[in-house]
C-alpha positions as CSV (number, residue, x, y, z in Angstrom):
1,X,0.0,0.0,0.0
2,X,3.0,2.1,0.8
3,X,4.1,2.3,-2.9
4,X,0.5,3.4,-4.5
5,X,0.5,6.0,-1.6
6,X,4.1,7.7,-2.8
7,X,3.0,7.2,-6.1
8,X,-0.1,9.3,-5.6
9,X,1.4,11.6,-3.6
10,X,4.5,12.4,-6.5
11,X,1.4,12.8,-8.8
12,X,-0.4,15.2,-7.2
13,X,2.4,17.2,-6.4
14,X,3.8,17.1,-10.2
15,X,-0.1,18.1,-11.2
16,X,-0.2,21.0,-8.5
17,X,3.1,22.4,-9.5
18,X,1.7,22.6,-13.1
19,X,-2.2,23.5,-12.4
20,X,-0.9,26.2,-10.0
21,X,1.4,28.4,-12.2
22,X,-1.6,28.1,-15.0
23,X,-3.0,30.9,-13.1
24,X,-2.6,34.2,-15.3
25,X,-2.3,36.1,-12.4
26,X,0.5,34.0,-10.6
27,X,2.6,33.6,-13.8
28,X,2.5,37.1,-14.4
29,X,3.9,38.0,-10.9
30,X,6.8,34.9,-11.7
31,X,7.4,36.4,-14.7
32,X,8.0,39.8,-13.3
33,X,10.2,38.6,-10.9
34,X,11.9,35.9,-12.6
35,X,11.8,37.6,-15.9
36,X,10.7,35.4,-19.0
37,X,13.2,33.4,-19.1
38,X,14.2,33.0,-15.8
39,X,10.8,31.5,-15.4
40,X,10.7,29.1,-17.9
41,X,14.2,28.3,-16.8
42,X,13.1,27.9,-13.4
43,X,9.7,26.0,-14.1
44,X,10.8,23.9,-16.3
45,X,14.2,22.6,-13.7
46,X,11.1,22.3,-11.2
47,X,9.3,20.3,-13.8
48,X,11.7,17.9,-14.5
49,X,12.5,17.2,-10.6
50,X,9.4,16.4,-9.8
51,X,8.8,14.7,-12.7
52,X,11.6,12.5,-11.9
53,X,10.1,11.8,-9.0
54,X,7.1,10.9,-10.0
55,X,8.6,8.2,-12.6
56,X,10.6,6.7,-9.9
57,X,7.3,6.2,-7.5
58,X,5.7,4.5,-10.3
59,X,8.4,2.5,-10.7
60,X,8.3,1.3,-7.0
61,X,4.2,0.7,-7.1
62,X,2.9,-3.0,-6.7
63,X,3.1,-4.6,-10.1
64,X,-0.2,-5.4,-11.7
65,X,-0.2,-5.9,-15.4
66,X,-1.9,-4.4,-17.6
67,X,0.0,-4.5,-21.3
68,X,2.0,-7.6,-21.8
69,X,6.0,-6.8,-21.5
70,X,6.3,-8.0,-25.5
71,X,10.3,-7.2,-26.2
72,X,9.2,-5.3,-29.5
73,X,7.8,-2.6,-27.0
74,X,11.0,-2.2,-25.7
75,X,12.4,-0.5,-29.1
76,X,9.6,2.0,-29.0
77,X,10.8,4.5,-26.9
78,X,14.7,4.2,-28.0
79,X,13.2,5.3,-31.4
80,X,10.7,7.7,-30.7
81,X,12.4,9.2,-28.2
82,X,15.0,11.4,-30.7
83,X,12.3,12.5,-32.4
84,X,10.7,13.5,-29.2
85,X,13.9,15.7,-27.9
86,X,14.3,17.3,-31.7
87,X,10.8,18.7,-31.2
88,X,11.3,19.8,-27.7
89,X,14.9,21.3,-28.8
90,X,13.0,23.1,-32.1
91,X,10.2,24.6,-30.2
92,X,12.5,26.4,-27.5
93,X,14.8,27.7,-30.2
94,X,12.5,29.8,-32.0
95,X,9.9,32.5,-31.0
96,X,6.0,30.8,-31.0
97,X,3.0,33.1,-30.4
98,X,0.9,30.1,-30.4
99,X,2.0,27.8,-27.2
100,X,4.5,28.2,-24.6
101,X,8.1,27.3,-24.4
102,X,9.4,29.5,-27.6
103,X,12.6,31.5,-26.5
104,X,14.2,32.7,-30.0
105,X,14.6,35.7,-30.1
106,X,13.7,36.5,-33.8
107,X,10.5,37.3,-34.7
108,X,8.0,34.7,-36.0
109,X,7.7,34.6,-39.7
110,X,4.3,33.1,-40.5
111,X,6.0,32.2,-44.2
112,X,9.1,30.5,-42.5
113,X,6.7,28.6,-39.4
114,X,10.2,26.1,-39.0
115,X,8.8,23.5,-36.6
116,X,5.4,24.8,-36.0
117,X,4.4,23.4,-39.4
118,X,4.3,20.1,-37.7
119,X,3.3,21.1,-34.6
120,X,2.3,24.5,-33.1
121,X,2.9,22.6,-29.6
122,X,6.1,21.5,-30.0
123,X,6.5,20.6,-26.0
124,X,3.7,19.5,-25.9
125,X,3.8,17.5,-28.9
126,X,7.3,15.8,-27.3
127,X,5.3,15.4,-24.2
128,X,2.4,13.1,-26.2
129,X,5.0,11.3,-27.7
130,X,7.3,10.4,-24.8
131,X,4.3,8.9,-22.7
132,X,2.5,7.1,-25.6
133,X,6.3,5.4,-26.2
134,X,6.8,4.4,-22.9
135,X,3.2,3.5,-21.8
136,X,4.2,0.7,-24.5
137,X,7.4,-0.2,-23.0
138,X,5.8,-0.3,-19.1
139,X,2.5,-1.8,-19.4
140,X,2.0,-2.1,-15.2
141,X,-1.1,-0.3,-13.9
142,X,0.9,2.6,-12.2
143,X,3.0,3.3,-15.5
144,X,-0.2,3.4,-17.7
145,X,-2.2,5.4,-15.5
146,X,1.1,7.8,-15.6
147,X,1.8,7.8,-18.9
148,X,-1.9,7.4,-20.3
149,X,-2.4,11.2,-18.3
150,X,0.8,12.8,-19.3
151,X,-0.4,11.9,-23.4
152,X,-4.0,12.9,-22.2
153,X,-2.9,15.9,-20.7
154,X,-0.4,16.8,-23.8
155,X,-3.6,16.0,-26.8
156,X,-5.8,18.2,-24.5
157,X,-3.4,20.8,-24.1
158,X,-2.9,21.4,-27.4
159,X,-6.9,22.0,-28.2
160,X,-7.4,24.4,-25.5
161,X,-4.4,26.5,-26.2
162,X,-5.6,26.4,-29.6
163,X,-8.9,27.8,-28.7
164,X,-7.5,30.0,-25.8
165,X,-5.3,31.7,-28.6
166,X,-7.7,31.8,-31.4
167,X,-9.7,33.5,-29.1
168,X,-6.8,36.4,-27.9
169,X,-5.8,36.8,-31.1
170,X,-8.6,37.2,-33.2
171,X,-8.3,37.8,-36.5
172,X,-4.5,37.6,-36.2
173,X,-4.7,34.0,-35.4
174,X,-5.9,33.2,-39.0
175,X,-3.0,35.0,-40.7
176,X,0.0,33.6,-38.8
177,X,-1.1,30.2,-38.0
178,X,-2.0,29.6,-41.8
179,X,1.2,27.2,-42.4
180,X,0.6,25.5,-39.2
181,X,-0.8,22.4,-37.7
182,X,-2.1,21.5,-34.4
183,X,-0.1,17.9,-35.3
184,X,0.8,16.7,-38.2
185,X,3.7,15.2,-40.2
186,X,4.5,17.8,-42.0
187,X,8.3,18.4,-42.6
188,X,9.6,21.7,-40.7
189,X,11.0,24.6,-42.9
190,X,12.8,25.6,-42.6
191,X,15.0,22.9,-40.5
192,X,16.1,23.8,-37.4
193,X,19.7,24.9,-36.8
194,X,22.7,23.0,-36.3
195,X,22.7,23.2,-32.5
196,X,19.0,22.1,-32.2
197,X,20.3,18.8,-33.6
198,X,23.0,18.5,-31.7
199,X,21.8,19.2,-28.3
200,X,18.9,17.1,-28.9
201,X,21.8,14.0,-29.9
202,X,23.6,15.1,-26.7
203,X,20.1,15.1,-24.4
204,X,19.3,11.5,-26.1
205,X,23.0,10.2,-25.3
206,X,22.5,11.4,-22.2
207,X,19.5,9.9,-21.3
208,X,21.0,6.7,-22.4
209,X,23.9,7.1,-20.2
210,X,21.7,7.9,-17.0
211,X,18.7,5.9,-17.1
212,X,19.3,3.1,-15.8
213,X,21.1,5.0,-12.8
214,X,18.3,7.5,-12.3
215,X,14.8,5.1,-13.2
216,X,16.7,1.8,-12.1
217,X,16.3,0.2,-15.3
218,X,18.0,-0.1,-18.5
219,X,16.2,1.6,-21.8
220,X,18.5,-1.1,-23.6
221,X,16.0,-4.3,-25.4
């Protein structure tokens, strides 16, 4: 009973730490203080921790099966998982009026969208695809509960943003989200820069190097 209770406990606290900053008001007075990107720097290091967290609690839940542990799953997330971090990398490198996360600091071009032609949620986007990958991979009822939120969170995310934003923006929102998508497999353009590739290699490799020592279990078939 001990291990559903941490488990619950590390997922309300992850849900709180994100429901709470959703609060206009509140992020407004962070961002003040922290600055834009002090805030996103901060949240998102917060994020991760708990996060962490969270994913080790699950791991440490009674086992109760729910999606047989088929080796194929196993490759899933060791291939979807680079695509997962080059999105995430994209959608911080470049300014986005339409979700959160954008940092670049050049002005959107609605004619040169980059990687919101695929996705105007690129976070978001790596966040659906990370869970839905590893839900595969850990098919015990604590890891699909986790995982099955995180992608539930992540597809619903992206349709309220998108109506929140259509809504703010009016008529602008037709004119600069034109070559966009909510999702799809659209190729960006253009492509991302050099370093967007390469950190997203280096996060991958990393990843690799510390999962087993962080999660407690090899991402290696």
């Amino acid at each position: 009973m001990t291990g559903w209770v941490l488990f619950l406990a590390a997922l309300i606290t992850f849900m709180l730490t994100h429901a709470i900053p959703a609060r206009s008001a509140l992020r407004g007075q962070l961002i003040t203080a922290l600055g834009r990107k002090g805030y996103f720097a901060a949240f998102s290091a917060l994020s991760l921790l708990v996060l962490g967290c969270l994913i080790v609690a699950a791991s440490r839940a009674p086992y109760v099966e729910v999606i047989p542990p088929w080796p194929v799953f196993r490759w899933v997330p060791l291939l979807v998982m680079p695509i997962a971090l080059w999105l995430a990398a994209a959608g911080v490198a470049i300014q986005n009026p339409f979700s959160f996360g954008g940092l670049g600091r050049r002005p959107f071009d609605p004619e040169k969208p980059g990687v919101l032609r695929a996705t105007r949620h690129p976070v978001l986007a790596a966040l659906m695809l990370w869970a839905l990958a590893h839900l595969l991979a850990n098919g015990s009822l604590a890891h699909v509960i986790l995982f099955g939120l995180f992608a539930g969170f992540a597809v619903m995310g992206m349709a309220l943003i998108d109506q929140r934003k259509s809504r703010e923006m009016g008529i602008e929102w037709i004119r600069l989200s034109r070559n966009t998508a909510r999702f799809s497999p659209r190729a960006s353009h253009p492509w991302p820069p050099l370093w967007v590739w390469l950190v997203s290699l280096a996060a991958y490799a990393v990843l690799l190097h510390l999962h087993a020592a962080v999660i407690g279990l090899s991402p290696l078939p």
